[in-house]
N, C-alpha and C positions, 0 to 999 in steps of 0.2 A: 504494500500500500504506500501511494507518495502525496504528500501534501504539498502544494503549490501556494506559492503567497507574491504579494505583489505591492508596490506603495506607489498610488498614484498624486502627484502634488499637482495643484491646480492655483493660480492666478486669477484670481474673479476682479478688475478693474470697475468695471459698472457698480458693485454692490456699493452700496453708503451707509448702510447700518447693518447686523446680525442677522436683522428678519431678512432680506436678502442676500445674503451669503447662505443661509439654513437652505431658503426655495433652491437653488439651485443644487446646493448637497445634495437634499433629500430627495429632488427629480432625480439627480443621475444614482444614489443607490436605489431607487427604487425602481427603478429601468435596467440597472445589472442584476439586478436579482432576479428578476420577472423574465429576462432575454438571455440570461449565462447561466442561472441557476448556479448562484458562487455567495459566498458569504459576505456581506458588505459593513465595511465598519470606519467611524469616522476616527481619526487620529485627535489624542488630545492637543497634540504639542502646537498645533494652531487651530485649537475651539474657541478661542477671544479674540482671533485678527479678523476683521471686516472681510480684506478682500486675499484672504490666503485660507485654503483647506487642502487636508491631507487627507486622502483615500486608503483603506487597504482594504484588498481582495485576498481570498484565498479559496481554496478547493482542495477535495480529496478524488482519488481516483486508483482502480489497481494498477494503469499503468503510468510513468511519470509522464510520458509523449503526449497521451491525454489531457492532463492536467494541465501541462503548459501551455499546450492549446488553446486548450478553452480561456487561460489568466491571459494569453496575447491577444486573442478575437476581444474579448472584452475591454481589454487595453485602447486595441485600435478603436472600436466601440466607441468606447469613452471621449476619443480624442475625437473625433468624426463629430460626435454630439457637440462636444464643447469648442465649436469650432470659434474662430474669436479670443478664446481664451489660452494665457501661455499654460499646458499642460506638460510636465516632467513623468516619466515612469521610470520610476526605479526597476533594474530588470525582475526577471522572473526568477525565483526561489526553490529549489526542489530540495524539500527535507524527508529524507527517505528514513 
């Protein structure tokens, strides 16, 4: 069995307060969840900056080929959506 993980850092320039930086979070975890079927979780280390949020994904799978898969389609995903916005992905993780 391999677990796949992933940190995606995102740039939100438009938001001006919390409640718009949250809309946009919570759109895109809850659009990789629903479309990758992957675990979605916000990072603390920037839950107070306005226009900075931190993604992480993960997935399990028996095989790792899979997993990683699925964390880069969702990656691309992600970045396709938040087009506009400067988006980082830290690479793909396989912890076996």
């Amino acid at each position: 069995m391999s677990v796949a993980v992933v940190q995606i850092e995102i740039v939100i320039p438009e938001a001006a307060s919390l409640k718009d930086r949250r809309r946009v979070v919570r759109s895109l975890k809850d659009r990789l969840r629903r479309e990758f079927n992957v675990s979605v979780a916000e990072m603390d280390e920037t839950a107070d900056l306005w226009q900075r949020a931190s993604i992480g994904l993960c997935t399990i799978s028996a095989d790792a080929a899979c997993a990683r898969g699925r964390l880069e389609r969702a990656c691309d995903a992600a970045v396709r959506w938040l087009a506009g916005q400067e988006v980082v992905v830290r690479g793909v993780e396989i912890l076996d």
